[in-house]
N, C-alpha and C positions, 0 to 999 in steps of 0.2 A: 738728624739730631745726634751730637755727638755722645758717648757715656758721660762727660760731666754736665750736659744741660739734661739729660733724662733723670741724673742723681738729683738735679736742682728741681727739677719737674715732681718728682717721687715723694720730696722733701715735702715739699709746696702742698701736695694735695694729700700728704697725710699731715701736714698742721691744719690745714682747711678743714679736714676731717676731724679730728683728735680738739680743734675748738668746739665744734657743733657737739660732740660728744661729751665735752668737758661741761658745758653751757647746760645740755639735757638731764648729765647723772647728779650736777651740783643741786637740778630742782628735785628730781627725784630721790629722796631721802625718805629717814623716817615718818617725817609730818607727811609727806606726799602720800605715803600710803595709808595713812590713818586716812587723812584728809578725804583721799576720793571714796574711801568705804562706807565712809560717814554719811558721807553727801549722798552716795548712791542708796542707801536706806533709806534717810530721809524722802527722795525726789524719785526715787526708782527709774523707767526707763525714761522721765523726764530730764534726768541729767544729763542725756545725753546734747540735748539743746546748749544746756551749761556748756557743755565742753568745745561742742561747735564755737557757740561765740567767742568763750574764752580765747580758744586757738586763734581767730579774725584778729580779737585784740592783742595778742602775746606777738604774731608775726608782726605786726603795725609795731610795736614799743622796739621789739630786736633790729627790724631792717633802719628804724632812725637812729638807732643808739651805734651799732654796727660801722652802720655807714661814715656819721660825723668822724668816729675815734680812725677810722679806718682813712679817709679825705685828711684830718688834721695832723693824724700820725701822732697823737697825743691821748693820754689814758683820760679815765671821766674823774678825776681831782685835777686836772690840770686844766680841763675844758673849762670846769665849773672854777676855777678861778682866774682864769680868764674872762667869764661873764660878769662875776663879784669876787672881788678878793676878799677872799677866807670862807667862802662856801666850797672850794674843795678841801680845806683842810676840817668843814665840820660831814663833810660827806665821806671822806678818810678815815675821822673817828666814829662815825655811826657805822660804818661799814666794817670798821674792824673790832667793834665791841659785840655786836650782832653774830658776826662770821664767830670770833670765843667762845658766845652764848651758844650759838647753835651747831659749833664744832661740839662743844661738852655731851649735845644730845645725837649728834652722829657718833661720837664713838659711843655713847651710851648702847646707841642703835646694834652697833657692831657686836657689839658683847654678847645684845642680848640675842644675835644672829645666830654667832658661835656657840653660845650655851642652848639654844635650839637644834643646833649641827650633831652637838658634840657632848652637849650635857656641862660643859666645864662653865665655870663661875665666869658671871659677867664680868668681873672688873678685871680677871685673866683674860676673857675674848678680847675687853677695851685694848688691854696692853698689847696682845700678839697682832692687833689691827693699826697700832699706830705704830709697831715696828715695822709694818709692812711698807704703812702710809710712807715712813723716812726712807726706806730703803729706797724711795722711786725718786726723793728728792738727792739722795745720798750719789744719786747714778752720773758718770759723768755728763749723760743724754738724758736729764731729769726730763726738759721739754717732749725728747720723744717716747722717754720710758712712760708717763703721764699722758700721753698722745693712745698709748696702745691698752693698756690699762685701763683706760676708760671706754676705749672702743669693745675691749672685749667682754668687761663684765655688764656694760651696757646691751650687747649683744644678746649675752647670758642669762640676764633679766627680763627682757622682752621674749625671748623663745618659750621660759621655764614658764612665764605669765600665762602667755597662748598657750600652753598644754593644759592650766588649771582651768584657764575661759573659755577651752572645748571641752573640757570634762563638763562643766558647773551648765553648759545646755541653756544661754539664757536665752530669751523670749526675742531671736532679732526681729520679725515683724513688726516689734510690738516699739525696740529702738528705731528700726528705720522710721515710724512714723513720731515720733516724741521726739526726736531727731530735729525736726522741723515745726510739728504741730504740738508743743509743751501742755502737759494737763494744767499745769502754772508756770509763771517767771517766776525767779527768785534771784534780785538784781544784786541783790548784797554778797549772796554764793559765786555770781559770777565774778565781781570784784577779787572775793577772795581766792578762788581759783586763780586770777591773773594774778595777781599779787603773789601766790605760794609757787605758780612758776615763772615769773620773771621779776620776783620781787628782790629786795634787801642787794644782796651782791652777784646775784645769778646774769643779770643781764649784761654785766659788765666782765663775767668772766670770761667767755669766748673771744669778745673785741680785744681784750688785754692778753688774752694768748695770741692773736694774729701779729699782735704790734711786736711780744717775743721772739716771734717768728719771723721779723723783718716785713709781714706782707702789710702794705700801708698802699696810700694813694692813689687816685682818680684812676688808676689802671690799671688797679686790682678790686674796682667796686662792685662788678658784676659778681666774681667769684666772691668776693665775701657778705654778697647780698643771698646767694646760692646757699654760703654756709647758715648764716643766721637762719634762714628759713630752714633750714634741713636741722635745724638743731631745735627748733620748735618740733617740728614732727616726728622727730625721736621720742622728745616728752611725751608729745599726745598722742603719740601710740603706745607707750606704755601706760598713761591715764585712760584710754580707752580697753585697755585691756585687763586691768583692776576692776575696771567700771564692770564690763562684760562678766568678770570671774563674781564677782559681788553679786551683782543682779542677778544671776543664775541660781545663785546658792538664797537669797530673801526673796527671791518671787515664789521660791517651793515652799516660804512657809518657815523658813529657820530665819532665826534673832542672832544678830553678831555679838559678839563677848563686847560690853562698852570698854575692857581693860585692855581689849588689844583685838579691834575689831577685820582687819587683814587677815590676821593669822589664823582669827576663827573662820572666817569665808576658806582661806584655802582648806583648813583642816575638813571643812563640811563640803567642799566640792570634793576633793581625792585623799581623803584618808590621812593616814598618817603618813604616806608620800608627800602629800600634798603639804602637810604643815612643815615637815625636812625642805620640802622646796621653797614654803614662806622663805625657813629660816636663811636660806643662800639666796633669795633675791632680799631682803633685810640688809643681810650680811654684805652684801653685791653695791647697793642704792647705800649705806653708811658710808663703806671707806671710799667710795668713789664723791662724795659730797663730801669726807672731812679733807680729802686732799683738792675738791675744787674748792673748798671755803676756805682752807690755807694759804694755797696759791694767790686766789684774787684776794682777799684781805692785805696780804701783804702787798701786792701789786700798788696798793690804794697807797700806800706806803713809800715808798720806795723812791718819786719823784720828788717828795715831800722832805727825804731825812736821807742824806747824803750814806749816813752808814745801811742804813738799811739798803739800797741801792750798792752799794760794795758789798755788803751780803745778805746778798737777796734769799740765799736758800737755807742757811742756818739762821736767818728768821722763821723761816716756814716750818721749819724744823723745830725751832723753841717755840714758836703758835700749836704744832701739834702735839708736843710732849705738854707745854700749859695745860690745855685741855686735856690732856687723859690724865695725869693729876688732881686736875681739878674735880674730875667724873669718880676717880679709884677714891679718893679720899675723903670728899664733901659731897659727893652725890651730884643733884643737879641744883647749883642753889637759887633759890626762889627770886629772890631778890634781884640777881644781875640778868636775869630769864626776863623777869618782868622790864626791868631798864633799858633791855635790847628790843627788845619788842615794840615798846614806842619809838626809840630811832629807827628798827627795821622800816617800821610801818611810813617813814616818811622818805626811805634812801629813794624810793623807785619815784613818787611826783617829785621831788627835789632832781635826781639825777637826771630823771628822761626830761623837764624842765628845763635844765640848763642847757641842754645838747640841744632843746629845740630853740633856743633863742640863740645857740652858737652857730647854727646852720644858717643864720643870717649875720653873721660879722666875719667879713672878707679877713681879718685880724686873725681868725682860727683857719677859714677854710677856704679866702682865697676867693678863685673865682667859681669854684664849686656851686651850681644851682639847686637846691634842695626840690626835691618833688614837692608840688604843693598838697598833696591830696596824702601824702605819709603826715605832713605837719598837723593837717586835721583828724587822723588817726591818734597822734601822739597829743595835741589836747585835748582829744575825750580823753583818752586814757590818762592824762594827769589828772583832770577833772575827775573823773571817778577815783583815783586810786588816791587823790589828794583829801577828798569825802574820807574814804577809808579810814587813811592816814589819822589824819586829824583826829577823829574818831579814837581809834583804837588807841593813839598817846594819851590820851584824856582820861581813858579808861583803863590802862597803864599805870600812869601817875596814881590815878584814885587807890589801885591797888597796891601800890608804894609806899603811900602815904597813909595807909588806912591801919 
């Protein structure tokens, strides 16, 4: 192999990587750690069963969605309007009003990382975080500066996690068997679990970095079936590892702060070390989610609206200054929070929907034969997450309109 196919090889498998990475730190955000602390309180070492299925159902939604974009060589608003025209131009606008919404509470996130770190005022951490965020878009190698960026504070976060989930001493016997043997189900938890890691724009972010990266095509299915799964088990080893750090610290008997219940677990498992390391995995899981929520939002974009496509990164760039604006100066407003929430709640049955009825029209994929036993993955998973869905817009709307 000569040096330019080992450059091309080099290239190849750190976008392969730098997706799965992208894919993991975009779920892992602020909510992601509220979310598993929360859960682990309520269910204790019975979440762990939660998490087990979740992960079953998170690789089933990744490998079909993955795959199709990856066979057609086309992102999921161009799939999805090719199944119906104009269901990817409303899966484009749910997806990029969402990714707004919930960039404003990543850098929120961020801020309040740094004023953790450093003491300094949140809406100073927002700002010095989304200068950082541009700088990586700003790079002439955004793709790979954003490829390494995510690898490392992914990295970062998962280590820092495991030192607080050895300290905090929980009960594993007591997981390995609730693992398997749940003291209850709790099916609506597990939904939401899947939904808060592969929901809204998360599942589409890794396939839409492969396609940047040239890797597309029946002859690269294996490797980007490799990736999507390895970018689920990045997440759920860092949600298994919150889970760990939490249960450790409420099975001895201590209450999480409901105002910021992560930050209490770490602070009660190791000290005020312990709360300085919240603050840098906080900090770590923010700006790595508002530049995955930038990226794929405008991706959604981009096929759709010719400029946006000629400039693709000083959109990304005015998506992430919008949002810290919007955070320094109105806070987080109520209103567009609650409007993103019912589209969110429907991007993932809508998108993984269309990619599953696209993997049967030769029109996208050709003579591509879909696995049948993924497609039955991917309608439960609509099915449950479409329940959800429906659900949680209704109760959206009510509090819209009320």
């Amino acid at each position: 192999m000569d040096a330019n196919e080992k450059d091309k090889r080099r290239r190849k498998l750190s976008a392969m990587s730098g997706a799965a990475f992208i894919m993991a730190t975009s779920a892992i955000g602020p909510g992601f750690l509220t979310q598993t602390s929360v859960f682990t309180e309520q269910l204790l070492a019975s979440f762990a069963f939660v998490i087990l299925i979740s992960v079953i159902l998170d690789i089933g939604v990744q490998i079909n969605i993955w795959r199709i974009i990856a066979v057609s060589a086309k992102r999921g608003q161009d799939i999805a309007n090719m199944v119906l025209p104009g269901l990817g131009y409303f899966l484009a606008f749910a997806v990029a009003l969402g990714g707004l919404a919930f960039n404003i509470g990543n850098i929120g996130g961020a801020g309040l990382g740094i004023n953790v770190l450093f003491g300094i005022d949140a809406r100073i951490g927002a700002c010095i975080t989304a200068v950082m965020a541009i700088a990586v878009f700003l790079s002439k190698e955004a793709g790979i500066a954003m490829d390494k960026l995510t690898r490392y504070l992914g990295a970062a976060m998962i280590l820092l996690t495991l030192y607080v989930a050895f300290i905090s001493k929980p009960p594993l016997g007591e997981v390995a068997l609730r693992t398997f043997v749940p003291e209850n189900i709790d099916f609506f938890t597990i939904i939401t679990i899947v939904g808060g890691t592969v929901g809204g724009y998360i599942t589409f972010a890794g396939g839409h970095r492969l396609l940047d990266a040239g890797i597309a095509g029946k002859e690269n299915l294996s490797e980007v079936t490799k990736s999507s799964v390895f970018g689920i088990i990045i997440a759920s080893i860092m949600r298994v590892l919150i889970f760990l750090a939490v249960l450790g610290v409420v099975s001895k008997g201590f209450s999480l702060d409901p105002s910021n219940p992560a930050a209490s677990a770490f602070q009660h498992a190791a000290g005020t070390l312990g709360y300085k390391f919240f603050g840098l995995v906080l900090w770590a899981a923010s700006i790595t989610s508002v530049i995955g929520s930038a990226y794929t939002s405008v991706s959604f974009l981009r096929t759709l609206f010719r400029k946006v496509e000629q400039n693709h990164s000083s959109f990304i760039i005015g998506f992430i200054i919008i949002s810290t604006i919007i955070f320094t100066f109105i806070g987080k407003p109520v209103k567009l929070l609650i409007l993103a929430g019912a589209f969110n709640a429907l991007i993932l049955p809508i998108g993984l929907g269309a990619v599953l009825f696209a993997a049967y029209k030769k029109s996208i994929v050709g003579d591509y034969k879909h696995p049948f036993f993924l497609t039955v993955f991917g309608v439960i998973v609509v099915l449950l997450t479409a329940y959800l869905g429906v659900t949680t817009f209704v109760q959206e709307l009510q509090k819209l309109f009320s």
